[in-house]
N, C-alpha and C positions, 0 to 999 in steps of 0.2 A: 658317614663319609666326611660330612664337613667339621665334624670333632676333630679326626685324626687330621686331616688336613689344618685345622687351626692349631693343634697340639706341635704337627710337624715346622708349623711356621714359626712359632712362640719358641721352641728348640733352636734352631738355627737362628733366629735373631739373638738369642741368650747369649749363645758360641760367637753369635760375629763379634757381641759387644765387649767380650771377656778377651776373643782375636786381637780388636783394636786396641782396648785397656795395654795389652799386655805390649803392644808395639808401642803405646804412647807413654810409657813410662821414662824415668830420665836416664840419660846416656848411664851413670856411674852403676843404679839398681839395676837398670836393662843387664849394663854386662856379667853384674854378680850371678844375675840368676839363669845366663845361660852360658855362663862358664864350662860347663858340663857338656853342650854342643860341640859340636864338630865345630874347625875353623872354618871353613864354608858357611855353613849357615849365619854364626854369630855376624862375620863380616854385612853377611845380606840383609841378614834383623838390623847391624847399628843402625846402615843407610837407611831403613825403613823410620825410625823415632824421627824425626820431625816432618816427617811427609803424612805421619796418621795413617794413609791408605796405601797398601799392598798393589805394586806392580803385577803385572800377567806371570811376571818369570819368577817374583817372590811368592806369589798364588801358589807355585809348586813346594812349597814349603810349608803351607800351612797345618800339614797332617802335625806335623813339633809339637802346636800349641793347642792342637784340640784333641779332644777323649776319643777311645774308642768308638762308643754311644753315637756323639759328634760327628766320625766319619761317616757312621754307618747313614746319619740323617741326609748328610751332606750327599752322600752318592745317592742314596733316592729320590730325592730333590733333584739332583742333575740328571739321572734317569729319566724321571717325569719329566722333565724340559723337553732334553734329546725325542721324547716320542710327541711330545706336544709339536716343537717345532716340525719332524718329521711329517705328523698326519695334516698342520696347515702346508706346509709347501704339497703335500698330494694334493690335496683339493683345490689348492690354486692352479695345479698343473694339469687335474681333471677339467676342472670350473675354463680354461680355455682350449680344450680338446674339442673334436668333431671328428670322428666316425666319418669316412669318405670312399666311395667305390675303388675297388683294388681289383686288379685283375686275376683273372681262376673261377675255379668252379665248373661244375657242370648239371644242367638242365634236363630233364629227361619230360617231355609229353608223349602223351598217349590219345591215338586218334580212331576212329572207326573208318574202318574201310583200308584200302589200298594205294598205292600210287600206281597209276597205269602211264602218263606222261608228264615229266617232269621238265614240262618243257611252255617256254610263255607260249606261246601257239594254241596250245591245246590244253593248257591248263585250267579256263574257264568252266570247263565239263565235269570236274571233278576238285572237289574242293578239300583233298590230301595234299592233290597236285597244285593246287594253287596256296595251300599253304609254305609247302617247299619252294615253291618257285619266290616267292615273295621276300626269301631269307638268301637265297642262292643267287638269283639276278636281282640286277640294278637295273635303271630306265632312265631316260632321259629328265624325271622326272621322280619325284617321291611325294606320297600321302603320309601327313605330316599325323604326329597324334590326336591333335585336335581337326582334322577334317582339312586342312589349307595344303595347297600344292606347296613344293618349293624343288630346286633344281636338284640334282642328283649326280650324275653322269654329264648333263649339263654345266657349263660356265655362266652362261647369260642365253638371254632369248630374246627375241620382240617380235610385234605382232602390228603389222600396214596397219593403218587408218581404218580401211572398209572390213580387215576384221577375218580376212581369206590367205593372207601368208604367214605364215610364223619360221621365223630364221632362229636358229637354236647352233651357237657355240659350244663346244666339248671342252673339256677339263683337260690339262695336259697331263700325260704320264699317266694317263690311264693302262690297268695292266688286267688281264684275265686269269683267273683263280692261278693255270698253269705257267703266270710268268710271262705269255706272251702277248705284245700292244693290244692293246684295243682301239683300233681306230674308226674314223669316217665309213671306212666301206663297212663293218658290222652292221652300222646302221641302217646303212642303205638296204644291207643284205636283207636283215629283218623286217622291216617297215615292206620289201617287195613282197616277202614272203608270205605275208599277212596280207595281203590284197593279190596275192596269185589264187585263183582257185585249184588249182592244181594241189596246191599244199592242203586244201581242205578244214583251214583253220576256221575256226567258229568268231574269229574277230573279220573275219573278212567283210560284213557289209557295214562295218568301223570304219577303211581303210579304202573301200571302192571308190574310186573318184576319185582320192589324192595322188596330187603330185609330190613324188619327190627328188630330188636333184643333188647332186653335191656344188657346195660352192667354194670350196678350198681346202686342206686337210683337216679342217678342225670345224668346218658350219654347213649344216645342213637345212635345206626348205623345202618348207611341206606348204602345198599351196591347194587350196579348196576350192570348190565349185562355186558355194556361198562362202556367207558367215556364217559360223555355227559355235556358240559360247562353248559347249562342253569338252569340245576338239582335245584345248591342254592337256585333259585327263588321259585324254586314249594316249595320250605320251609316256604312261608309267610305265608301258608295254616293256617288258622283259629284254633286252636285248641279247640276242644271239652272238655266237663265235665264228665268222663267218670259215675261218681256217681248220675247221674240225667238221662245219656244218656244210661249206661248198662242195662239196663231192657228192653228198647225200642226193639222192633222186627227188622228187615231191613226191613223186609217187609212191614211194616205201618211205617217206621220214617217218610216219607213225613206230616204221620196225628198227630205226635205227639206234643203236647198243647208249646213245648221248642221254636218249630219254631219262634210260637208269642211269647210267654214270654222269649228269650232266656238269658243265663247265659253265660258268658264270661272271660275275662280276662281283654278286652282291657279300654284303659282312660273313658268310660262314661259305664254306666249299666241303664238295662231298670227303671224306675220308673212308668211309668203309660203309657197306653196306650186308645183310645179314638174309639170306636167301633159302629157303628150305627145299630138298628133292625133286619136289615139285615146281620150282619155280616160283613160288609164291614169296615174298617178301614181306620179314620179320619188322623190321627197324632198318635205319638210315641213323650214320654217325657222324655229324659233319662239325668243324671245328675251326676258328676264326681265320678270316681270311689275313695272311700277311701282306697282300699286296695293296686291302683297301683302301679306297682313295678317300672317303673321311673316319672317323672316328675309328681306330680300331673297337670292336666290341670286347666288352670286361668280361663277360663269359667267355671261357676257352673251346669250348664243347657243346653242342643242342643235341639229344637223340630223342627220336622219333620214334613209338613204338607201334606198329598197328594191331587191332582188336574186329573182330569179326561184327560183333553187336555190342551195345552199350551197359549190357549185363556184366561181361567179359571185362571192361575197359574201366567200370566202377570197381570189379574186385582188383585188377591191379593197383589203382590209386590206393585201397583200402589197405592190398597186402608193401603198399610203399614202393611199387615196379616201376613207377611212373610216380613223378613232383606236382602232375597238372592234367586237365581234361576240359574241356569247352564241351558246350552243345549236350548235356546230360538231362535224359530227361527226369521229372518229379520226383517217379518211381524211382529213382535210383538213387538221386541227389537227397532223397531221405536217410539211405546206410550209411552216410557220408558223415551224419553229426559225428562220430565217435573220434574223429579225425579234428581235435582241434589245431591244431599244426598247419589246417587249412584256412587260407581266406579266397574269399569267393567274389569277383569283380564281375562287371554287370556290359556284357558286351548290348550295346543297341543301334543293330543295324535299322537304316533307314528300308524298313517294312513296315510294309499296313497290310493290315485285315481285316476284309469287308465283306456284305455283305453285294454281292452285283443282281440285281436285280435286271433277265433277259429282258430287254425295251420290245423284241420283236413277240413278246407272249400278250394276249389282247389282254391279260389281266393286267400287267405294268405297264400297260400303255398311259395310263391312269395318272397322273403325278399326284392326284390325290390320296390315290390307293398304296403310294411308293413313300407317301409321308406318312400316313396314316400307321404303316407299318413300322416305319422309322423309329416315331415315338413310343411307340407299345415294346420298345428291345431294352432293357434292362442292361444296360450295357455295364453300369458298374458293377451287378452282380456277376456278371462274367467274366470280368476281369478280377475280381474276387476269388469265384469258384474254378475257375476252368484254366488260370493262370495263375492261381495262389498268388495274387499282387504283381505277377514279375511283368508289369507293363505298362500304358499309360494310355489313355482314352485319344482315339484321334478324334476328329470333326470333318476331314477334308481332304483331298487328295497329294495337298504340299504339306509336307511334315514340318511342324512350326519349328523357329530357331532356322533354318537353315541359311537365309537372306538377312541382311538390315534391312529393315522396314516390312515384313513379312508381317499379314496381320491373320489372328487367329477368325477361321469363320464362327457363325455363334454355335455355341453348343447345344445338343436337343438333351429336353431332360423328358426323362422317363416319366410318360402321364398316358397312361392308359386310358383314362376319362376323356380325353384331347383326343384319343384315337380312334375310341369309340364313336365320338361326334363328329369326327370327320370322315368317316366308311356312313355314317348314316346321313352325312348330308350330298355322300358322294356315289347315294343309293341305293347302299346295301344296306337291308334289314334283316333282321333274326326273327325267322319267324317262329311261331309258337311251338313248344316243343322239338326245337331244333337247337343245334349247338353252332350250327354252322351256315351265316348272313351268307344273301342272295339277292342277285340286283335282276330287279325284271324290266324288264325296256316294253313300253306300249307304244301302239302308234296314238294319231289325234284319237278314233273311235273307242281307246281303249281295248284295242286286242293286244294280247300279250305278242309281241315279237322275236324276243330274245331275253335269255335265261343267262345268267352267269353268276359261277357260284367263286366265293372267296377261297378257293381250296386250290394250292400246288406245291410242288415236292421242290422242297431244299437240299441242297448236295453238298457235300466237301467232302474231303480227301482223308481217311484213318489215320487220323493223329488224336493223339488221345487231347492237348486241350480243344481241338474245335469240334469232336465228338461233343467235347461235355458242352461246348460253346453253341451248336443247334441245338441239343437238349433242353436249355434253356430258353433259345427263343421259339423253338418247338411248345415250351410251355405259355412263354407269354403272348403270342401271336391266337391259340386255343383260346387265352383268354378272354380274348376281343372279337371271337365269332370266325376265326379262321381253320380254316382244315390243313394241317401239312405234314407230307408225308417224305419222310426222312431219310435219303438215300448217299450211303458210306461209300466210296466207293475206293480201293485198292490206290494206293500211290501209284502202281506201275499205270494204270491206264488212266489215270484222271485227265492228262493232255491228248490220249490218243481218241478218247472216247468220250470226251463231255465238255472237254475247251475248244480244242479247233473245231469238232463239227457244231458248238455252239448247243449241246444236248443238255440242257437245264432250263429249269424255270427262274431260280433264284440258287445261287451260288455262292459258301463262304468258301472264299479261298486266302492263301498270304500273296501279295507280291515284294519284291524285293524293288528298288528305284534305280537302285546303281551308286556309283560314285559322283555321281553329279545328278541332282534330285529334279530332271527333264520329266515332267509327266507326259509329255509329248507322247512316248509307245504306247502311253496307256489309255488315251484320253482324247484322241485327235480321232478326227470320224475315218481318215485315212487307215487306221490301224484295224480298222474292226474284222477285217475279213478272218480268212481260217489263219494266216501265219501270224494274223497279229496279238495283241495286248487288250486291248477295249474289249470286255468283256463282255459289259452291256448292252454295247451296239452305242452308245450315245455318240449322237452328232448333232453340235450346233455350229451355224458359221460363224459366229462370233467367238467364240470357243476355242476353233480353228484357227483364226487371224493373231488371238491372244500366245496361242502356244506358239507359233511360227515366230511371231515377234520376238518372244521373249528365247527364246533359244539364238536367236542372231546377235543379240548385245554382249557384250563382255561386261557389263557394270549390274553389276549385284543388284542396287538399289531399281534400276529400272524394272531389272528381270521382275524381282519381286510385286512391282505396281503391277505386270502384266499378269500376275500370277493372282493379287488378289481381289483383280477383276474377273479373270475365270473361276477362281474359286466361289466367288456372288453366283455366279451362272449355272454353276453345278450345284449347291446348296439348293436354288429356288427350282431344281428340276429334279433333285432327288434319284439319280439313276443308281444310286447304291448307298447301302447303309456303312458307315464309316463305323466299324468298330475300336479295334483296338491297334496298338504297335507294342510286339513284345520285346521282354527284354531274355539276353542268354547269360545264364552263369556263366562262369570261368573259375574253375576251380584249380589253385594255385598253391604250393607250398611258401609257409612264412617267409621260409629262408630269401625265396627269390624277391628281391628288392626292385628298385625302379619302374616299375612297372606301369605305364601311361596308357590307359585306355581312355577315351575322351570320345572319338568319335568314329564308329565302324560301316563302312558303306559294303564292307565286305566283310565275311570270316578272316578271311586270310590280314586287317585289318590291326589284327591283334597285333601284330608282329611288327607294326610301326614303325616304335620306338625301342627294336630288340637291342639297340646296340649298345643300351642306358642300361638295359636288367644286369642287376651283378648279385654275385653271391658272398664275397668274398670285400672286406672293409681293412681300411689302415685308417691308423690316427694321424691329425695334423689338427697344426695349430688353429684357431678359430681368427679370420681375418676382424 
């Protein structure tokens, strides 16, 4: 290649030199020898002899004085240029491009289950419905991608000194999906509605106690009994249409036609929906709002498709029915590799799963028998085995990250030899020929008094990772001289029948925290009865003082001291074994872009930053 290339330059230089020669000859020979020219040309050669070099406009003349050969070099040499200069100006013109969200497309997920109310009220019950709901209504308020409130529906807000009134501004020209205002009174309607029990809403003891009042057409106040930090959040509540919804009874809202067709505020509005003979409902098609008050979203379309079980809802992803699927379990998320087309984001709600240990069984009375257990759990092989990695070890009842200044409790590591030594100096021995340690209690004389043997039944709920999850410490707990016997019991009755009546020895279960990580339900001795959270039974007043506190500040950093003082309190008491917090796939087609998952306190969570996902790109220039 660089032969012909040298060869082709060696040619053209030859021709240019023989060009000039022939121009820089004297006026008298120049005109003898192109006598023979046209009078055009000769005229244009004379001008050229003392200039030596060819004009742009006598450039067109040079074919006269050079060979055929000559032309032919001379046009592929110009060729070559023409595509040289060509392919740098692409590159220069690619080299300052960027690829930027354009509006179109359309999104298709697939969900299990149904929508039964598509309505903020009752949509906490079912979490189809609170997916919808989350895409359809707006709130005074919005959960941002990363976990942080910011305003919505809202203009501005503020909040008294003592921490009990919050005065909340509306955005002007607010409009509802069908075109018409959104005002003051929606609000009021919804916020009454949610603290009526008549309505039967499950946010209602959110909303008991608050005042609320209009204070001009555009600011509303909610004024509380105390202070209570978490309050902001319960503001993302959905708000309602009161001009569609005030006719409706409380007493039939559950039946009313809104639930399905419902009217909103939020980025997308219903468009069609897909219903079979039955009644049952296929898919939901809903498609950007034009009235919204920020961002319009870059996706044109979201459809919903629903699936009975998640056998069903894996082979539509597989046969392309559906772009996307959350919440898949193992067994399924294995047919899935063949799908490279797929990326798979990592939703982590703030949940823990532990191990709660009944305080009111004589055997956990014991804090040494509650540590002793502790340390003998192999907890990173269960979160290995039982969750194939998709999770991360807790230590403590406040999931770390959540606060500034939030400190990690210390972690236990797995020492079975530690555990050993502590059931035997906490008076259970293994006796000879036996698998399974026993503490005998004597009086002064040495009569035996009382017998207690290390043996009780562990429970949770049929899922297959915490199946495999007491399997395991089923094995390592035998290790150490304990008997336990392993009881599964049905999803459907595990709250009717082993949490409220408090029916277990030792209990893995998950809890979820919320939107705002209050250990308060779960952890305050107030809570422990049958309606409440505290599993274990644990109450300390100090304990109690520390949550109460720390729920009335509004300032992050305090909360957090209050919190990793209680956390010291429960670590040295041991009333349950801190396992794991898992994480959930999301499995998503490449195509959809944008897509922010940062921080989920809910499923419906995902849907954040839906107004950012686009499918569809234009170029522009790179600032």
């Amino acid at each position: 290649m660089s032969f012909f290339l040298r060869t082709l330059r060696s040619r053209f230089l030859s021709s240019y030199r023989r060009f000039l020669v022939g121009f820089g000859r004297t006026k008298s020979s120049f005109r003898a020898t192109i006598a023979r020219e046209s009078d055009l040309n000769r005229r244009l050669l004379v001008r050229l002899a003392p200039r030596k070099l060819p004009t742009t406009r006598q450039l067109r003349y040079a074919g006269t004085v050079l060979s055929p050969v000559e032309r032919k070099i001379t046009a592929v040499l110009s060729a070559a240029a023409l595509v040289s200069l060509f392919i740098i100006v692409v590159r220069i013109i690619t080299a300052n491009l960027a690829a930027v969200p354009a509006r179109g497309g359309e999104y298709t997920e697939g969900l299990v289950g149904a929508p039964n109310y598509i309505n903020p009220l009752y949509a906490p019950g079912n979490d189809v419905d609170a997916d919808l709901v989350r895409i359809i209504y707006s709130g005074l308020f919005r959960t941002l991608p990363d976990g942080k409130l910011d305003v919505d529906l809202a203009e501005s807000f503020e909040i008294s000194d003592d921490g009990k009134v919050t005065t909340v501004r509306l955005r002007d020209n607010l409009r509802w999906h069908d075109g018409k205002p959104l005002s003051i009174d929606d609000i009021l309607f919804t916020f009454e509605a949610a603290k009526n029990p008549e309505w039967k809403s499950p946010l209602l003891p959110v909303f008991r106690g608050v005042g609320i009042e209009k204070v001009d057409d555009r600011t509303v106040r909610f004024t509380l009994e105390g202070p209570y930090a978490p309050f902001l959040r319960s503001l993302t509540l959905g708000i309602l249409p009161s001009h569609l919804w005030g006719d409706v009874s409380p007493a039939s809202a559950t039946l009313a036609e809104f639930n399905q067709k419902p009217v909103g505020s939020g980025p997308f509005r219903m468009k069609s929906f897909l219903r079979d003979r039955v009644g049952q409902i296929h898919s939901y098609t809903l498609e950007a709002n034009p009235y919204f008050h920020r961002q319009r979203p870059f996706l044109d379309r979201m459809v919903f498709r629903f699936y009975p079980d998640s056998t069903l809802l894996t082979q539509a992803l597989l046969s392309r029915q559906v772009d996307g699927a959350a919440f898949l379990p193992q067994s399924e998320r294995r047919r899935l590799s063949v799908r490279r087309d797929l990326q798979t984001l990592s939703l982590r709600l703030p949940q823990e799963t532990a191990v709660f240990f009944n305080l009111k069984n004589d055997l956990f009375k014991n804090p040494e028998v509650r540590k002793a257990l502790s340390v003998s759990a192999d907890r990173q092989r269960i979160l290995r085995e039982a969750l194939n990695g998709e999770g991360e070890i807790i230590d403590g009842p406040v999931l770390p990250g959540l606060f500034p200044g939030l400190e990690n409790p210390p972690s236990l590591q797995y020492d079975p030899a530690l555990a050993i030594k502590a059931l035997e100096e906490a008076g259970f021995s293994l006796p000879e020929g036996s698998s399974v340690r026993i503490k005998v209690t004597k009086d002064k004389k040495g009569k035996v008094t009382a017998t207690s043997t290390l043996s009780f039944a562990l429970t949770t709920v049929d899922r297959n990772e915490n199946v495999a999850a007491v399997k395991i410490l089923e094995e390592n707990w035998r290790a150490v001289g304990a008997e336990v016997r392993l009881n599964v019991v049905d999803t459907s009755g595990i709250q009717k029948d082993i949490i409220r009546p408090r029916n277990f020895d030792a209990l893995l279960f998950g809890e979820v925290l919320g939107a705002d990580p209050d250990p308060y339900p779960f952890w305050h001795s107030s809570q422990g009865g049958e309606r409440g959270l505290n599993l274990s039974g644990f109450a300390n007043r100090t304990a109690d003082e520390l949550l109460e506190a720390a729920r009335k500040t509004a300032d992050p950093a305090e909360r957090a001291k209050k919190y990793n003082e209680f956390q010291k309190l429960v670590a040295a008491e041991a009333p349950a074994l801190f396992l794991f917090r898992p994480f959930y796939p999301y499995s998503v087609h490449k195509k959809v872009m944008g897509i922010d998952i940062g921080h989920t306190s809910v499923p419906s969570d995902r849907f954040a930053g839906v107004t950012e996902w686009y499918i569809k790109t234009r170029p522009t220039l790179k600032k």
